[in-house]
C-alpha positions in Angstrom: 0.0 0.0 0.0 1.3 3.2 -1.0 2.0 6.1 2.0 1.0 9.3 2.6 4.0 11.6 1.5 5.3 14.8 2.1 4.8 17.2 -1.0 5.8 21.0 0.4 9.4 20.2 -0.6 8.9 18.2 -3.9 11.4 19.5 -6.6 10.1 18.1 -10.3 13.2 16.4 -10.9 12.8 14.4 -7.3 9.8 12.6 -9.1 9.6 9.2 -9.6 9.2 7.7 -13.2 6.8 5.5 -13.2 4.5 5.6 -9.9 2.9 8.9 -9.2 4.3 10.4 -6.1 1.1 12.5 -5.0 -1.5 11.0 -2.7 -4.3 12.7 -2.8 -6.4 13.3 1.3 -9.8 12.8 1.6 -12.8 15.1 0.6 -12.8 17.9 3.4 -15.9 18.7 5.2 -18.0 22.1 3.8 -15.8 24.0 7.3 -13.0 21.7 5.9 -13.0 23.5 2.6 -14.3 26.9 3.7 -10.9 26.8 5.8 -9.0 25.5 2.2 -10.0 28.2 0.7 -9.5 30.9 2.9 -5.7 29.5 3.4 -4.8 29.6 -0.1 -6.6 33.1 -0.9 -4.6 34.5 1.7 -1.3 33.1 0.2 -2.1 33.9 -3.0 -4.0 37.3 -2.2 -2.0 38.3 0.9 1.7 37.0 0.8 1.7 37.1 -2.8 3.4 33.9 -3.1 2.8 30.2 -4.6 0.9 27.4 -3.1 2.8 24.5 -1.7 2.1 21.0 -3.4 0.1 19.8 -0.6 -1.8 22.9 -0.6 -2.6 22.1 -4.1 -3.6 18.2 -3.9 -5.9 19.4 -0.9 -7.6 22.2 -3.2 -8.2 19.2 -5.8 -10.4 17.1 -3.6 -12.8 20.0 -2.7 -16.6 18.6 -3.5 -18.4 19.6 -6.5 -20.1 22.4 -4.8 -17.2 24.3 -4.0 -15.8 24.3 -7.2 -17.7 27.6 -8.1 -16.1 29.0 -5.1 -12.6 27.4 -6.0 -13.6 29.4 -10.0 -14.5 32.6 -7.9 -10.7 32.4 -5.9 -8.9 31.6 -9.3 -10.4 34.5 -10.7 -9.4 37.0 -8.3 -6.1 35.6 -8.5 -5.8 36.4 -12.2 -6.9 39.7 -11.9 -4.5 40.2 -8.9 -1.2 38.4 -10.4 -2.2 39.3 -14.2 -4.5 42.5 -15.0 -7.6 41.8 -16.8 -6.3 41.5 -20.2 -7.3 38.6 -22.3 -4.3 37.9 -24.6 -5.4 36.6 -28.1 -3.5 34.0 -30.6 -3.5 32.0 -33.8 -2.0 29.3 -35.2 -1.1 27.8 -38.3 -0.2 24.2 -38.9 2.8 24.9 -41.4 3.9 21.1 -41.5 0.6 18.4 -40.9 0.7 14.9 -40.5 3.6 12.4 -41.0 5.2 12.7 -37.2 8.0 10.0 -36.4 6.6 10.1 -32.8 3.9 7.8 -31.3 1.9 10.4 -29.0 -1.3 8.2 -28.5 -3.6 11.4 -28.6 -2.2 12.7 -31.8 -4.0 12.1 -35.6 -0.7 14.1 -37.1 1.8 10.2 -36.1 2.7 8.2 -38.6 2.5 5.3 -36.2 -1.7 5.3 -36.4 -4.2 5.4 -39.3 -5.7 8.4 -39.1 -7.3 10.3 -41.4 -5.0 13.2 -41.0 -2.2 12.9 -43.9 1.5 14.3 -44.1 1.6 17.1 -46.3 4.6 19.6 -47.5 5.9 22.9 -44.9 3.3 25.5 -46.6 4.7 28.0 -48.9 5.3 31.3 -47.5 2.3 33.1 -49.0 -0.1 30.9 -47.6 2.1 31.4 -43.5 2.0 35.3 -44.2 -2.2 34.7 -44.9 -2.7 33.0 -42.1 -0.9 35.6 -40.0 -2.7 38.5 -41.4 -6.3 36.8 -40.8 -5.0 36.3 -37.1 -3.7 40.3 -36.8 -7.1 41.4 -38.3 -8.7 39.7 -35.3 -6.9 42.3 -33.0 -4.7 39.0 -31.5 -0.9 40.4 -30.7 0.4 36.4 -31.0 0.8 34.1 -34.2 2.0 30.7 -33.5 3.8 28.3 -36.2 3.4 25.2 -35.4 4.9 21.9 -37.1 4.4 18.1 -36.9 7.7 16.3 -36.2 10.0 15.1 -33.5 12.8 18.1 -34.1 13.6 20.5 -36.8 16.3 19.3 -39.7 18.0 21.8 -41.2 15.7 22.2 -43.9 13.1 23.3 -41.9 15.5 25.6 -39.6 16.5 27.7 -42.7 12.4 28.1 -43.2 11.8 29.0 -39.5 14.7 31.8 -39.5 13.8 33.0 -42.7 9.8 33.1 -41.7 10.2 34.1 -38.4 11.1 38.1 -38.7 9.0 38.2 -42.3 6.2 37.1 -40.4 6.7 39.9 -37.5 7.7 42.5 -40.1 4.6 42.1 -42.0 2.3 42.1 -39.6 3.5 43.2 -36.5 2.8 40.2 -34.5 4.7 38.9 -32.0 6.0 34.9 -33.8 6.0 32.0 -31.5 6.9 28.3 -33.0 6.3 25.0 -32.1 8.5 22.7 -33.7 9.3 19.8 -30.8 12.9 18.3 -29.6 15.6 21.0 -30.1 19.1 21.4 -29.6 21.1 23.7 -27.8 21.9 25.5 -31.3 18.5 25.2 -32.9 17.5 26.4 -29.7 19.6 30.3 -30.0 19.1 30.4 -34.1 15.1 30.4 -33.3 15.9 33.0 -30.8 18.0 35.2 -32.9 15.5 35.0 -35.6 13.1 36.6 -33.1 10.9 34.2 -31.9 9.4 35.4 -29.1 7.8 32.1 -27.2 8.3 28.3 -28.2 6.2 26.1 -27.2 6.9 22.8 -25.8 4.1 20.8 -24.0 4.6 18.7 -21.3 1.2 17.4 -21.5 0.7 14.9 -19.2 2.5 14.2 -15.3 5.9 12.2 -15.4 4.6 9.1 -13.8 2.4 9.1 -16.5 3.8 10.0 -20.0 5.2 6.4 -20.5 1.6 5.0 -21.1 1.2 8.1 -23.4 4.6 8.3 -25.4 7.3 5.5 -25.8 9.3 7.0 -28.6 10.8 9.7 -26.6 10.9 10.6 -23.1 9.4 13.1 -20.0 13.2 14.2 -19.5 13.8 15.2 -23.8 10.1 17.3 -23.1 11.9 18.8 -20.3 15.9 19.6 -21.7 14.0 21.2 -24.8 12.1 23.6 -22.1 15.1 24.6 -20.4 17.3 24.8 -23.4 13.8 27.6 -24.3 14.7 29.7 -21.4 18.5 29.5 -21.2 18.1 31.2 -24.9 16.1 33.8 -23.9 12.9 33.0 -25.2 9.7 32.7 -23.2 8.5 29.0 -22.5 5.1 28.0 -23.4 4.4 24.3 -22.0 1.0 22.9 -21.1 -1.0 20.4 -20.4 -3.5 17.5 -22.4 -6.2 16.8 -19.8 -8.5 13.6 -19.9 -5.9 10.7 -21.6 -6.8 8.6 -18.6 -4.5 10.6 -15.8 -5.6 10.4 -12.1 -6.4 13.7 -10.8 -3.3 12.8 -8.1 -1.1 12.6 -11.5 -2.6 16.2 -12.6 -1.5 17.3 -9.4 1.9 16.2 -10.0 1.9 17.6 -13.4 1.0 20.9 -11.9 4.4 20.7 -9.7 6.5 19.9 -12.8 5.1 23.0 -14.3 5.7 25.1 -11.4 9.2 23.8 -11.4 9.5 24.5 -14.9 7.8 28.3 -14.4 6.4 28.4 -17.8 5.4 32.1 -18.8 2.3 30.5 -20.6 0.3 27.3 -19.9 -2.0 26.4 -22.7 -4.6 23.9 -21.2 -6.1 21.2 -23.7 -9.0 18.7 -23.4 -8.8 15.8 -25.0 -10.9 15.6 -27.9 -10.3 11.7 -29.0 -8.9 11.7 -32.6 -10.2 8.8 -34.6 -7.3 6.0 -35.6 -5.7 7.4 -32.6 -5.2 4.6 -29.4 -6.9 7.4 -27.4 -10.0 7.7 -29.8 -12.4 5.8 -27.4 -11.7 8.4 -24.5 -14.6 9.3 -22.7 -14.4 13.7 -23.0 -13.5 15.5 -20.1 -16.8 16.7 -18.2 -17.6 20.0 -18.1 -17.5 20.4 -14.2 -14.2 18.5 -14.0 -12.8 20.7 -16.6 -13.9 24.2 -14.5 -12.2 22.5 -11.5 -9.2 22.0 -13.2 -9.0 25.4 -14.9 -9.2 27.1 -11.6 -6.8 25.0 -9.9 -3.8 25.1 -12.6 -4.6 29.3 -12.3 -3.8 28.8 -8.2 -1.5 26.5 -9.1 0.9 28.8 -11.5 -0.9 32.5 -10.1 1.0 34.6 -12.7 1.2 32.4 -15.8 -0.5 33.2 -18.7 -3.2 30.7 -19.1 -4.5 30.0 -22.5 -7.8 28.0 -23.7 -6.6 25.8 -26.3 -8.2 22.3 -27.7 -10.8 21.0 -26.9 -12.9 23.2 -24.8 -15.9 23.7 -27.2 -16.6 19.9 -26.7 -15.7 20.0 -23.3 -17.0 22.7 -22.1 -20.0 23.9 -24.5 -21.5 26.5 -23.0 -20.0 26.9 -19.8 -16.6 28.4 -21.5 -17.4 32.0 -20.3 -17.5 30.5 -17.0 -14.4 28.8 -18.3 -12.8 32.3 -18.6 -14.4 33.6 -15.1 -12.1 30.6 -13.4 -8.6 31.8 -14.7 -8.2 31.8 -18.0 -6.7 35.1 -19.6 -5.7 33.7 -23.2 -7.3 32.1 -26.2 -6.3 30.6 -28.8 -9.0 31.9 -31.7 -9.7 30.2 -34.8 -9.5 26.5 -35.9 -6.5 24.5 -34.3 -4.3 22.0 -35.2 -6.5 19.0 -37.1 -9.8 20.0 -35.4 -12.1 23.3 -36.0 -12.5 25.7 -33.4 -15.4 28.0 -32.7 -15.3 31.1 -35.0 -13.0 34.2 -33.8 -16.2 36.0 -34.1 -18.2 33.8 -31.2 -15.0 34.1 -29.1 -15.2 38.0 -29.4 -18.5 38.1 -28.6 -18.2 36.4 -25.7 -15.0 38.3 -23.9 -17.6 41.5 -24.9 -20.2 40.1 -23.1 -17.9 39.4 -20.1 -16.2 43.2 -20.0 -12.9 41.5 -20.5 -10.5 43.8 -22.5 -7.9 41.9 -25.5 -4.6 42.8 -25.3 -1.2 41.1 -24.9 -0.3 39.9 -21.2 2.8 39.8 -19.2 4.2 37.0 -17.0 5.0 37.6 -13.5 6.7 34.0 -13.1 
């Protein structure tokens, strides 16, 4: 039988491979999680600082009818460690399908049949297009994002050539994703001007071996740090609802505060057909509010971006969504799967007063 253990003075890299090191306590009585709450707004709210590990796996246990009152904290928390800026972002697949790597939630591997085929890196025209739809939307962020394990050299000689056109052009801040990279990929990207790469965790440590076998938590992780050490802001995030324990999403919200990403995109899984994760039950809706608010108390001044899968997640509860911590969407169709229109997404930070503009990190 596994013990109780310790979390206040977890470090990520003190995390063991394959069992998850987070034991989750029982659900606290309604004074039990009255007193929760209280605790962490006044850490958050009052000492300014970040919540301890077993603060966190305490806050995830709260019954279902606190978790509007766990939404209500994570907003004030935004608003306090962020300003009430939404920041705004689109993507562009510039290189679909035909991925060497074996992610089980992903239609773009080679390794399943899914309908999703490989295709060529899109000509320039058809990047600068999509970049110019995004600016017209009044988004400050532009993300070009590739299916493959790492840049060749090939597609670095695209990257640092589309990179500061892109910016140039439109005035856009460029971001890339472009998986594993070495140290030298790492400062040419950064030269070129790109302003955040992103790099996923995904999923907790004890768990990404069920999710990935052909590379590993720690390659996820040197790529992040080799992000930072180059001067670019990290963007690393989270796919919610592979078939985790809410004790390994608690974990994984310790890597990431380890990791002090200045941007968390957080995905639902939406199962992909061919995929091994295809039969995945969605994410409820509840659950998903939960979990919004508690990676916003769990990384108080990241930014903290809607990204896949929320319109089937979530459905009409993603204003409420945005009124539990969120301050960043991504706008537009994403990767393999439509989004909601930009339009619907404008319409709905109107109707909730909140203001778009770009957003600063306080990690």
């Amino acid at each position: 039988m596994r013990q109780d253990v310790d979390l206040s003075g977890i470090r990520a890299e003190d995390l063991a491979a394959q069992e998850c090191p987070v034991t989750l306590p029982p659900v606290p009585s309604a004074a039990g999680t009255r007193a929760l709450l209280i605790e962490a707004a006044s850490a958050l709210l009052d000492e300014r600082r970040a919540l301890h590990p077993d603060e966190l796996a305490s806050l995830a246990v709260v019954p279902d009818d606190s978790v509007t009152a766990l939404a209500a904290l994570a907003h004030q928390v935004r608003l306090a460690w962020c300003g009430p800026n939404v920041e705004l972002e689109g993507i562009v697949s510039a290189k679909t399908g035909g991925c060497t790597e074996d992610c089980n939630f992903c239609s773009q591997s080679s390794h399943f049949d899914s309908p999703v085929k490989a295709t060529a890196f899109l000509d320039t025209g058809e990047v600068l297009r999509a970049a110019e739809e995004t600016a017209s939307l009044g988004a400050s962020e532009f993300c070009i994002v590739l299916a493959l394990r790492g840049p060749d050299e090939r597609t670095m000689a695209r990257l640092v050539e589309l990179v500061p056109l892109v910016h140039s052009r439109t005035g856009l801040n460029v971001n890339v994703s472009a998986g594993i990279l070495t140290g030298d990929q790492a400062r040419r990207l950064a030269e070129a001007g790109v302003r955040r790469y992103n790099h996923n965790l995904e999923t907790s440590r004890s768990f990404f071996p069920a999710v990935v076998s052909t590379h590993t938590f720690d390659e996820r992780l040197d790529t992040c740090r080799l992000v930072k050490a180059n001067g670019m802001d990290l963007c690393s995030g989270a796919l919610l609802g592979m078939g985790e324990s809410d004790a390994q999403r608690v974990e994984l919200l310790v890597e990431l505060g380890a990791l002090g990403p200045a941007e968390v995109p957080v995905n639902f899984l939406n199962p992909r057909p061919g995929t091994p994760l295809g039969g995945e039950p969605l994410v409820a809706a509840w659950d998903a509010i939960r979990w919004i608010a508690l990676f916003r108390l769990a990384l108080p001044g990241a930014i903290l971006r809607y990204a896949g899968g929320r319109e089937v997640t979530l459905g009409d509860l993603q204003a409420m969504g945005m009124a539990a911590g969120i301050n960043a969407l991504i706008v537009g169709n994403y990767l393999t799967t439509l989004g909601r229109s930009a339009e619907e997404d404008l319409r709905m930070l109107s109707d909730l007063r909140m203001p778009i503009g770009a957003v600063g990190s306080a990690l």
